[in-house]
N, C-alpha and C positions, 0 to 999 in steps of 0.2 A: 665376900662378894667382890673380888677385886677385879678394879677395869672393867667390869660389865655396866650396859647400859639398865639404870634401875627406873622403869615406870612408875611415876609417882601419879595419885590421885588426886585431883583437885576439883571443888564442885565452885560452880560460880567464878567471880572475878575477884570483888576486891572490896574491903570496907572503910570507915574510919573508926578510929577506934576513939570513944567518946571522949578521953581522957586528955592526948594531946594531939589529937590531929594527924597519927601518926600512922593509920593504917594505909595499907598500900594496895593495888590491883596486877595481882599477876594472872593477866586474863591469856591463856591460849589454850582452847581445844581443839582439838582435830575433830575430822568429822565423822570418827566413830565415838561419839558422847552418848554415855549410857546414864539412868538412872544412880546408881550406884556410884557415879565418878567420868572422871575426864581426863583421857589419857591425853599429855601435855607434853608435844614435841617441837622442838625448833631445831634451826642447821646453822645458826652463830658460830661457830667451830667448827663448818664445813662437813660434818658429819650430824646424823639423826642422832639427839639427844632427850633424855628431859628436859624440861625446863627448867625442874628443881635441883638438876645434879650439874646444871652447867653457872661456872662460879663467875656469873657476867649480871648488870643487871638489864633484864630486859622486861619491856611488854610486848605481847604475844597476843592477837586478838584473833579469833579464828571467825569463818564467814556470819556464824550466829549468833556471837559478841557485836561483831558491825553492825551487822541488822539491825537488831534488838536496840543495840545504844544510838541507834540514827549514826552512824561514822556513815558519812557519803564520798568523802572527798578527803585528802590530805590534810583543808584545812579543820576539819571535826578529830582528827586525832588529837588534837592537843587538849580536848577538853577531858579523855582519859587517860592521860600518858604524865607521868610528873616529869616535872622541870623541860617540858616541848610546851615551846611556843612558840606563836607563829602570826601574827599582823598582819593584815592582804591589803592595803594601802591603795595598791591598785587592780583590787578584787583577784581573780586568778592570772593574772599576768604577771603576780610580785612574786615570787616564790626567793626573793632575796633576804627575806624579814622571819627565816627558821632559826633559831637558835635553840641549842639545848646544854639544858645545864647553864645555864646563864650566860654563855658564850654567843654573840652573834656577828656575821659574816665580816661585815663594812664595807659592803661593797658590794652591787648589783650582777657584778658577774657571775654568770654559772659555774665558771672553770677554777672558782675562788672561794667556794663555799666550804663551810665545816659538817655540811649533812649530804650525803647523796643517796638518790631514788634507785631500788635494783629491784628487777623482776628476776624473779628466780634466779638469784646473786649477780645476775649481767645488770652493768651501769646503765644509766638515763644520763638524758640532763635539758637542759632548758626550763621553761616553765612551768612545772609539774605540779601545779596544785589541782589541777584540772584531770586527774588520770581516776578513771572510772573505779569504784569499791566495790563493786556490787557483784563481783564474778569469781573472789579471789576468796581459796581456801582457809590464810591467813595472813594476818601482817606481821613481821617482827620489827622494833623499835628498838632498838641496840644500842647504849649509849655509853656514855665515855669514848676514847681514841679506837679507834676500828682498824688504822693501816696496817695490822698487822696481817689480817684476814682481810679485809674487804679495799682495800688501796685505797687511792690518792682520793682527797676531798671527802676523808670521811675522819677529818680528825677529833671530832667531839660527836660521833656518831653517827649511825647509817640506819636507815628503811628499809626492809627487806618485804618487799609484794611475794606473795609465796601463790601461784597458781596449783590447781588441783592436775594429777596425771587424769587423762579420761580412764573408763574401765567399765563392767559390765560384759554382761551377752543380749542384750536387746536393747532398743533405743530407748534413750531414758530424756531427761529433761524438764526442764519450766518453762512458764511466762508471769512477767512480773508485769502492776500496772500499780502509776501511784499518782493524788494529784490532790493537792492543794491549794488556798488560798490565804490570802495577808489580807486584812481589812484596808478599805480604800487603795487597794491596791490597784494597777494600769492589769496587770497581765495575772494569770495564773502559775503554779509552778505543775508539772507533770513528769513522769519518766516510764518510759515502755519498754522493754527489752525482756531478751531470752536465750535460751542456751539450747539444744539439741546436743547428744552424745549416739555416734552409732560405731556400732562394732564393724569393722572392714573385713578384716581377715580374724576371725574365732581364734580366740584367748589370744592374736600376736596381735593387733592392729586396730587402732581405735581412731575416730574423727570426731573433733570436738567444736562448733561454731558457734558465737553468740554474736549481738547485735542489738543495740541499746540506742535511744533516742529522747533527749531529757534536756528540762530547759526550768534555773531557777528563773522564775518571774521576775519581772522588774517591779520594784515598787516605791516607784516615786518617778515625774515627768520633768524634763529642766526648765526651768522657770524659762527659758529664753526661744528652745526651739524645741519644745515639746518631746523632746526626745525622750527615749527608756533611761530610766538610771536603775544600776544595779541587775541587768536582766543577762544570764550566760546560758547562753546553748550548746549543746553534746552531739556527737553523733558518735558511734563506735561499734568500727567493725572488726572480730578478732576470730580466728581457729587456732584449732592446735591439734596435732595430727603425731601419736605417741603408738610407739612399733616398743614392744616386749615379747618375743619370740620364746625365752624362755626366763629363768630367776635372776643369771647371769647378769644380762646387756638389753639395755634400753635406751631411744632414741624419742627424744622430746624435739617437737619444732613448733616453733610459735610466732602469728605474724599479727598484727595489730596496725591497725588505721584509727586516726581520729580525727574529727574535726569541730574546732571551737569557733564559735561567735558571740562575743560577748560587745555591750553596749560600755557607756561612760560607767564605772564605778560611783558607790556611795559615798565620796570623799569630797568635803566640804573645804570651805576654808573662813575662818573666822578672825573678824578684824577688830581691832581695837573700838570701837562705836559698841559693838554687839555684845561688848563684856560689859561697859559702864551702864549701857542700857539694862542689861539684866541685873547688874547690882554683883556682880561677881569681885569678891576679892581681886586687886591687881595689884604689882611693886613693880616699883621702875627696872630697870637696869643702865649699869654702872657706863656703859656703852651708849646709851642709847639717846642722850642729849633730851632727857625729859620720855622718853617712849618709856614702854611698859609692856608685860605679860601677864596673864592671871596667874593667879597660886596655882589653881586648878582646870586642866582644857573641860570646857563645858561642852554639852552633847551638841554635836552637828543639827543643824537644819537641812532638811534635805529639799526644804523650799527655797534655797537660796545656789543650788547650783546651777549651772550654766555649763552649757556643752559648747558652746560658739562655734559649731556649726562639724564640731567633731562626732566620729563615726564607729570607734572604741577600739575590739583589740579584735584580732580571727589568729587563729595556730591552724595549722596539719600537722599531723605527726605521725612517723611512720616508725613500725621496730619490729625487726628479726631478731629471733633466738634459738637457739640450738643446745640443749643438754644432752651428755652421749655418758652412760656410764657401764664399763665392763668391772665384772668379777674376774680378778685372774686368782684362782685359788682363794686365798684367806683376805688376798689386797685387793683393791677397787682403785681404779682409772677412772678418773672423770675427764668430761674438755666442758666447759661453759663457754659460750661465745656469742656475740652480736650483734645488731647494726640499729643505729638509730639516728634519726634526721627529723628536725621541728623546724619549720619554717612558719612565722609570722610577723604579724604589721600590727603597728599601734598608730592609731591619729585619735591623740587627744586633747582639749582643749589645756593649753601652757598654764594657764590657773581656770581653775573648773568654778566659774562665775560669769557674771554677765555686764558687761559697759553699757549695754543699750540704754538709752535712756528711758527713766518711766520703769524697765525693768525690772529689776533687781527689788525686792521685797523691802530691805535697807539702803540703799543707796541710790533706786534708780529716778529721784525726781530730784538729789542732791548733785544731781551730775548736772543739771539747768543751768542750777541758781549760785555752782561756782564754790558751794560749800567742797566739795570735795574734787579732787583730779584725776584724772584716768591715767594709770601706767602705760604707755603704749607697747611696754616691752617686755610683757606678758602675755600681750592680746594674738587670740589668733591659735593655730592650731598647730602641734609638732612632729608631724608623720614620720616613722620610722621603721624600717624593718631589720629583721637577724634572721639569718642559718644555722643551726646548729646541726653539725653532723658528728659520727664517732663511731666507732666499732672498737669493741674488747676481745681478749683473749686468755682463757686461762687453763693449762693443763695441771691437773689436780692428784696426787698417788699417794692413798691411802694407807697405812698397814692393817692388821688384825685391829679388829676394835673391841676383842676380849683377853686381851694381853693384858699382862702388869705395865706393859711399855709400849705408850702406843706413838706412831709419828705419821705425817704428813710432810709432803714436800712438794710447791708447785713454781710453776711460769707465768708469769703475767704480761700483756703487752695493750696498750691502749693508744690512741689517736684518737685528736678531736680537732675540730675544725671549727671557727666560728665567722663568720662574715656577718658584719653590720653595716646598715646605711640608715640616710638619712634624705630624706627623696626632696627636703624644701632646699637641700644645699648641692644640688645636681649644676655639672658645668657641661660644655660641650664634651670635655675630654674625661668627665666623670658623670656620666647623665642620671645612673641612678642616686648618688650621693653617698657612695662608699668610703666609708671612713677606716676603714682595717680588714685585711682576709688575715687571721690570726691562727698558727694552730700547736698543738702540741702532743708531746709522744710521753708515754711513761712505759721503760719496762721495768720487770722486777724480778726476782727470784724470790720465795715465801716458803714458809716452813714452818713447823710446832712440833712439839711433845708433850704429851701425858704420861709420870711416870709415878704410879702408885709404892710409895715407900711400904707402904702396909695396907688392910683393909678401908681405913680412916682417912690416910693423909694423901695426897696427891700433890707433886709440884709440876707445873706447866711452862714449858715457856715456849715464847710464838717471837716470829720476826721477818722483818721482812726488809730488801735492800733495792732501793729504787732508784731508776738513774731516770731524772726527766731533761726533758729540752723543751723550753718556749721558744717559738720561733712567731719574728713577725717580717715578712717580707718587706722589701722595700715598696713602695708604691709614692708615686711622686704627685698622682692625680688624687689624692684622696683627701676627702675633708676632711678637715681642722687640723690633718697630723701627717700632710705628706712628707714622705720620707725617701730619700734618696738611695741608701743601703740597706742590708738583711740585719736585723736583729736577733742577735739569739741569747739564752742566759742557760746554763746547765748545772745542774745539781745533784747532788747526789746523799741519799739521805739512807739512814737505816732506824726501822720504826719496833720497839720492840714491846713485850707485854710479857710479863711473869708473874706466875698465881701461884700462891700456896693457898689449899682448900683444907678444910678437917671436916670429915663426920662424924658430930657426937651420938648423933643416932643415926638411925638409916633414913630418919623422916626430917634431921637436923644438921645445917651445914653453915659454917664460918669459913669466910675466907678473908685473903688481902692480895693485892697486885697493885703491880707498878703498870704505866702503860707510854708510850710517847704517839702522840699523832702531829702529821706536819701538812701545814697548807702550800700550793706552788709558788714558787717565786713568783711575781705579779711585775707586768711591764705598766710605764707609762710614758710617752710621749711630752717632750716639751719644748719649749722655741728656744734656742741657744745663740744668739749675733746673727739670728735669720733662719736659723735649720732647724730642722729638726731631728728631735735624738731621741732613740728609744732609753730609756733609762729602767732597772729592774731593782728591785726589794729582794734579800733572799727570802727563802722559804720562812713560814711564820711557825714557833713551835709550842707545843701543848706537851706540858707534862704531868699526867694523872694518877693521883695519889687514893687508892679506894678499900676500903673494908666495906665487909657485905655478909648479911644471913640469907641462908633460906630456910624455911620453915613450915612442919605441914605438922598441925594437930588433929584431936580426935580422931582418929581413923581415916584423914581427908579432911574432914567438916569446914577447919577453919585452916587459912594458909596465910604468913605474914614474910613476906621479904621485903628487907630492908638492905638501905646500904648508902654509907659516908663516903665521902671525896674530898680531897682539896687539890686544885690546880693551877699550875703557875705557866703563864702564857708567857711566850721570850721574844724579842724581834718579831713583837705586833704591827704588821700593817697596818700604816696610816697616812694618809694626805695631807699632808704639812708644804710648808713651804723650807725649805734646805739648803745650808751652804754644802756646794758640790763640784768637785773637781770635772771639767766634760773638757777633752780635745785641749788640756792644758792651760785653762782658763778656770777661776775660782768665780763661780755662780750664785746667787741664789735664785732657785726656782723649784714652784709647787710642785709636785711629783710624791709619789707613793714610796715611802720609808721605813724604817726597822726602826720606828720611833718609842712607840709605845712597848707596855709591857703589861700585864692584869696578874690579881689573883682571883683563884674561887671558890668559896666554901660553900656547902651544902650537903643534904642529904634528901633522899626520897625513899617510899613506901607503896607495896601495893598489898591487900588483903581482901581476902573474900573469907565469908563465913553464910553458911550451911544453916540457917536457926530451927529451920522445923522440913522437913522436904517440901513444902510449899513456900519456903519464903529462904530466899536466899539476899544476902546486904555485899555489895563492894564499895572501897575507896582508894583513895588514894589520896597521897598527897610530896608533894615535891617543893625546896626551898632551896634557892641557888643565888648567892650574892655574888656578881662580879663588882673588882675593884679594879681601878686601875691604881698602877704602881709607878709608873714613870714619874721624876722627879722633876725633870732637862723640861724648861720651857720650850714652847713651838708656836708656830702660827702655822694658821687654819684657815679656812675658808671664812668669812666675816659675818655670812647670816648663820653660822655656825656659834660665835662669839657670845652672842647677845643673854644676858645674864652671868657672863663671869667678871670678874673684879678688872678695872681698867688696868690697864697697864703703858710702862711710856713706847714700848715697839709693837703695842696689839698681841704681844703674847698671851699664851694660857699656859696653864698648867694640868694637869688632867688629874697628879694625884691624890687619891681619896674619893675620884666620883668614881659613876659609873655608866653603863652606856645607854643611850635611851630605845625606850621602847619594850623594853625586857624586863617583867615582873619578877621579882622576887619567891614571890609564892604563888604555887597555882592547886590546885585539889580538884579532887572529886569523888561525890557518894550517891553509891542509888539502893536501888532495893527491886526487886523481881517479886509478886506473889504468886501462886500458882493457884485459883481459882477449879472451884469442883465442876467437873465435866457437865455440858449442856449442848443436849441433840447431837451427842455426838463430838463434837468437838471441845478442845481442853485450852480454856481462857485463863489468860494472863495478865496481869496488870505493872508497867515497869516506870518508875518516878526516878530521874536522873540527875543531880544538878552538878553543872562545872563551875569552880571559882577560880576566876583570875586575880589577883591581886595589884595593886598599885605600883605606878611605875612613870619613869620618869619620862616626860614628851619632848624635853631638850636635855644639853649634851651639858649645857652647867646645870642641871639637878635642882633648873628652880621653879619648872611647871611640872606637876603631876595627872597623869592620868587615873580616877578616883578607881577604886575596886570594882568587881561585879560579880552578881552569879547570874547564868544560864542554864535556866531550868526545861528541861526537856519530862514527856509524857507518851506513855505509849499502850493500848491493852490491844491484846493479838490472841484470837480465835484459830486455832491450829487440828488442823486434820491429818490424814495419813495421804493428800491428795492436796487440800485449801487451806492457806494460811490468808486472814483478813485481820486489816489493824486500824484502827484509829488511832491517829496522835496529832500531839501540839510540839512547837522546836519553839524555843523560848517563849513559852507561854508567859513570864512574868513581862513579859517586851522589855527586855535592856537596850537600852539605848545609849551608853554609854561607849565613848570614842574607843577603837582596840591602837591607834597607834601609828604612826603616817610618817616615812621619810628614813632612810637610813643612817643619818646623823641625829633623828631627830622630825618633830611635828615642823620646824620654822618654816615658811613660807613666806616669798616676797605680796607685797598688798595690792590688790591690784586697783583700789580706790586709795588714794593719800589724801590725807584731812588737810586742811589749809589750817585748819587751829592749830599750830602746833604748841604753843603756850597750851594746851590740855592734850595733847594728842602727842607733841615732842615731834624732834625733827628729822629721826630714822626709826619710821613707826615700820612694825614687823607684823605678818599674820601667823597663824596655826594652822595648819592640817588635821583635820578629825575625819576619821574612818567609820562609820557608822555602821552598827550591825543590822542584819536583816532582822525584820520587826516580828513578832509573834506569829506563826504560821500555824494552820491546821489542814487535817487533809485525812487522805485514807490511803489505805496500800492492799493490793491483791495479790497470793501468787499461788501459779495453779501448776501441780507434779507431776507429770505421767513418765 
């Protein structure tokens, strides 16, 4: 069977397997799932393949896998996905705290990330933890280095949103309704939306609209102005209008509106008082003149936040796309292309606590009597906004894709634009508080081969050659970093991947590849004898080293893919402080450097097993240690410091730790029963739990964030018309912190103890991210 696309069967998702933890979830069905099997396709390789025959490792979760496992949002994939994680610090406005494979960003910028969001292979960017699940045929999760296929900012992996084409000859469609409650909660959660499909022009011409409106509940009020903590609202308007005339050529256009409002985050902050009070282990640090941090960050109060008068985050977001794909004979033309812009504003309280006096649950009657002092240089609120805009471009030319030798060859061209301000630091001649209009170009040329040596073996190899430019204009009026000339830095990079695969059977496959993915060069601004100078880091590189199985037994029944990595990061971005040549003068100043360096080991698994047609088990499970390697001391930012060994110039050393916020091990196991039919409809019962594993909350490795599992419940009553569900989303209530800050949980305090013979005299707080608490609720959806 050489070169031909082989459909493999797979029932279910994924198990563990009792022994060591080792089973995995390769969950993706399309939405022709039958009884008998699940036809398992994805386009990771730009072309319709299996799941099972492409030598990459992916999760694949098709729209009945979301459902089912409760995935609502970007941030629920990581409780099925090994080695994705993800912290939302500041609820869906963080989407800087994604790491996969142990690797994460350092750095809040969009334009600087190692994962990017793509609908129907066209880039995103911004904020995207907030982009609706509930309408998309499937997700694919793609991990390890991606620039070969999917370009820039996808060096340790990409997300691929897969929408459904419309089709039919009569109007088809749903309505969805769902709605919940949190004990003692201020607000309810709910979601309402629906889809409509109608045919325009018979068998050429389809119109597809949906429109959704859904709000998690807040659940908890600020001790200070009674405000929502924790409450995000949705709106979302989308169609999609797909012309196919005949087998040939087809025309996809897709346009999407959103709009978000969310309130203050569930993010605490915990001071030194609050740990001795509870009796919590604490050690000093070597920095810290008598201060102290616990062993372990203890669970957030969400009775102690304070919003001081802040109003939280809102997004719009807007995104065009366009797929165009012709048959010419045996080969296939594609164009992918598209337009996206997010604008939003943040005004959040600078430490999310409260100075009032009497207030504050811990603190507010110590504020009188002098035992403690109020920071003033926290208080108060720090309104901000950004623009993110961009459009892509990629023309795509397929060969035969039942050849011995098959190849690909495409264009790539991108632009992105980012304006940020800062509206408390507005002048006359900068009223909104514009601190940068930044933007950047990447083109590329891309290309691969498939070349089947024999029925068995295949060697592959993919690459791709990128030329970018960051550019930051001069701007003289702008805050904190005005600049008098154009800054530009240019690069040019070639990202490459080559797989040798074997099949020992038609149902069994090993492979190995190399891959390289590169992050952009990254500017910073800094004050030089009065001016300011844009200064740049080159490109940051990932080198990935991976064997991998796929595997399908009994007939389908049971499916285990696995797969090892080791990866060595080179000229890692990082924020240090640097001696540096600028304008012929020998410097030192903070700025963003090729300082660092990391390795990574690990592996992950996903498995699903078949045990009786009524009862299906998946799991997974994913283990990824990053280290750092760099040897070269540096200096840091100082509330970064706290915990490492003193030194006489405040240096650190980074290696042997690792970076915070990023668990080691993550899993998950559930099980589906399938209940004998009653009145008609066929009840199901689905028990799901995610484990995150422990990880560290600063940057020397010497507070830990303790482990946890989220257990999720679901049974759904299913008709040929009505599907109705009850469930619980962490019914066991974990409440344990997921992770806050990008270097790290450290927080400045915004009460200082006067004791400092017990309290020491550069006392530090913690950030805890608090999960939403145990939910129940119902869900309706109705088919015609």
């Amino acid at each position: 069977m050489t070169g031909r696309v082989r459909i493999a069967k797979l029932t279910g998702s994924a198990i563990f397997t009792a022994l060591a933890f080792t089973a995995i979830p390769a969950l993706a069905q399309q939405a022709d799932e039958s009884e008998n099997g699940n036809t398992i396709v994805v386009t990771a390789k730009n072309r319709k393949e299996s799941l099972q025959d492409v030598p990459l490792a992916i999760t694949a979760l098709s729209n009945q896998d979301l459902a089912s496992a409760q995935i609502r949002d970007a941030r629920d994939l990581q409780k099925i996905t090994p080695n994705l994680s993800l912290f939302a610090g500041s609820g869906r406005n963080d989407p800087s705290a994604y790491s996969l494979r142990g690797l994460a960003p350092n750095t809040s910028d969009e334009r600087y990330q190692g994962i990017s969001i793509f609908i129907d292979g066209v880039a995103l960017s911004g904020q995207l933890a907030s982009l609706d699940l509930e309408n998309l045929q499937r997700v694919e999760i793609i991990k390890g280095p991606q620039s070969a296929t999917f370009g820039r900012a996808t060096y340790s992996g990409a997300i691929n949103y897969v929408t459904a084409d419309p089709s039919g000859d009569s109007i088809t469609g749903f309505v969805k309704a769902r709605g919940s409650l949190t004990n003692n909660a201020p607000d309810a959660s709910y979601y309402f939306g629906g889809t409509v499909t109608a045919p325009i022009v018979k068998d050429a011409l389809w119109l597809s609209v949906s429109g959704s409106l859904m709000q998690n509940g807040a659940f908890a009020k600020s001790v200070d102005d009674r405000a929502p903590i924790g409450r995000e609202r949705t709106q979302v308007v989308s169609g999609t209008l797909f012309f196919k005339p005949d087998d040939t050529f087809s025309v996809k256009l897709r346009g999407m509106y959103q709009h978000d409002r969310d309130s203050s985050p569930s993010q605490a902050v915990e001071h030194p008082r609050e740990w001795l009070n509870a009796g919590v282990p604490v050690a000093a640090f070597s920095r810290g003149s008598g201060s102290f941090f616990p062993t372990y960050l203890p669970s957030g109060d969400l009775d102690s936040i304070g919003t001081q008068g802040a109003t939280g985050y809102g997004r719009d977001r807007y995104f065009a796309s366009a797929v165009v794909t012709k048959q010419l004979g045996d080969y296939e033309l594609s164009y992918r292309g598209g337009y996206f812009k997010e604008s939003r504003w943040a005004n959040v309280a600078t430490v999310p606590r409260s100075p009032r006096p009497g207030v504050d649950p811990v603190f507010g009657d110590l504020v009188t009597t002098g035992t403690v002092t109020v920071r003033s240089s926290v208080l108060g609120t720090f309104p901000s906004t950004e623009t993110f805009e961009n459009t892509s471009h990629q023309l795509m030319l397929l060969s035969p894709g039942d050849k011995p030798f098959r190849w690909r060859a495409g264009l790539y061209y991108f632009w992105e634009n980012d304006l940020s301000a800062f509206t408390g630091y507005g002048t006359a001649a900068n009223p909104k508080g514009i601190t940068r209009n930044d933007n950047l170009t990447n083109m590329a040329v891309l290309g691969g081969f498939d070349w089947d040596f024999t029925d068995k073996l295949t060697l592959s190899g993919e690459g791709r050659y990128a030329h970018e430019k960051v550019s930051s204009p001069a701007c003289p009026s702008c805050a904190f970093y005005p600049t008098l000339t154009d800054f530009n830095n240019k690069s040019n990079d070639f990202s490459p991947r080559v797989t040798l695969s074997y099949k020992v059977t038609n149902e069994n496959m090993v492979y190995a590849l190399f891959s390289k993915g590169v992050k952009s060069a990254r500017f910073s601004f800094v004050n030089v004898a009065g001016t300011y100078v844009g200064l740049a880091a080159d490109p940051e590189k990932l080198f990935n080293y991976e064997i991998g199985s796929k595997n399908s037994f009994f007939g389908g029944r049971l499916t285990v893919n696995l797969a090892a990595f080791y990866d060595e990061v080179k000229d890692q971005q990082l924020v240090s402080t640097q001696e540096r040549t600028v304008n012929g003068n020998t410097v030192n100043i903070a700025t963003v450097g090729n300082v660092g360096a990391s390795k990574i080991l690990g592996f992950e698994g996903e498995a699903s097993l078949k045990v009786t047609p009524s009862l299906t088990l998946r799991g997974s499970v994913g283990y990824a240690h990053q280290e750092f390697t760099a040897k070269n001391p540096i200096i840091i930012s100082a509330s970064s410091t706290y915990g490492f060994p003193a030194s006489a110039n405040n240096s650190i050393v980074l290696d042997g730790l690792t970076q915070a916020n990023v668990p080691d091990w993550n899993g998950f196991i559930g099980g589906e029963y399938k209940l004998p039919e009653m009145g008609g409809f066929s009840p199901s019962l689905r028990v799901d739990g995610a484990y995150r594993g422990s990880w560290y909350a600063n940057l020397a490795n010497t507070v830990k964030g303790r482990s946890a599992w989220t257990v999720d419940a679901r049974i759904n009553f299913a008709s040929d018309m009505i599907d109705f569900s009850l469930f619980g989303r962490n019914i066991l209530n974990n409440q344990r912190p997921t992770g806050s800050g990008l270097a790290g949980a450290t927080a400045t305090c915004i009460f200082v103890e006067r004791d400092t013979a017990t309290y020491g005299a550069n006392q530090q707080c913690l950030y805890a991210s608090i999960p939403r608490p145990a939910e129940w609720g119902m869900e309706a959806t109705l088919r015609f």
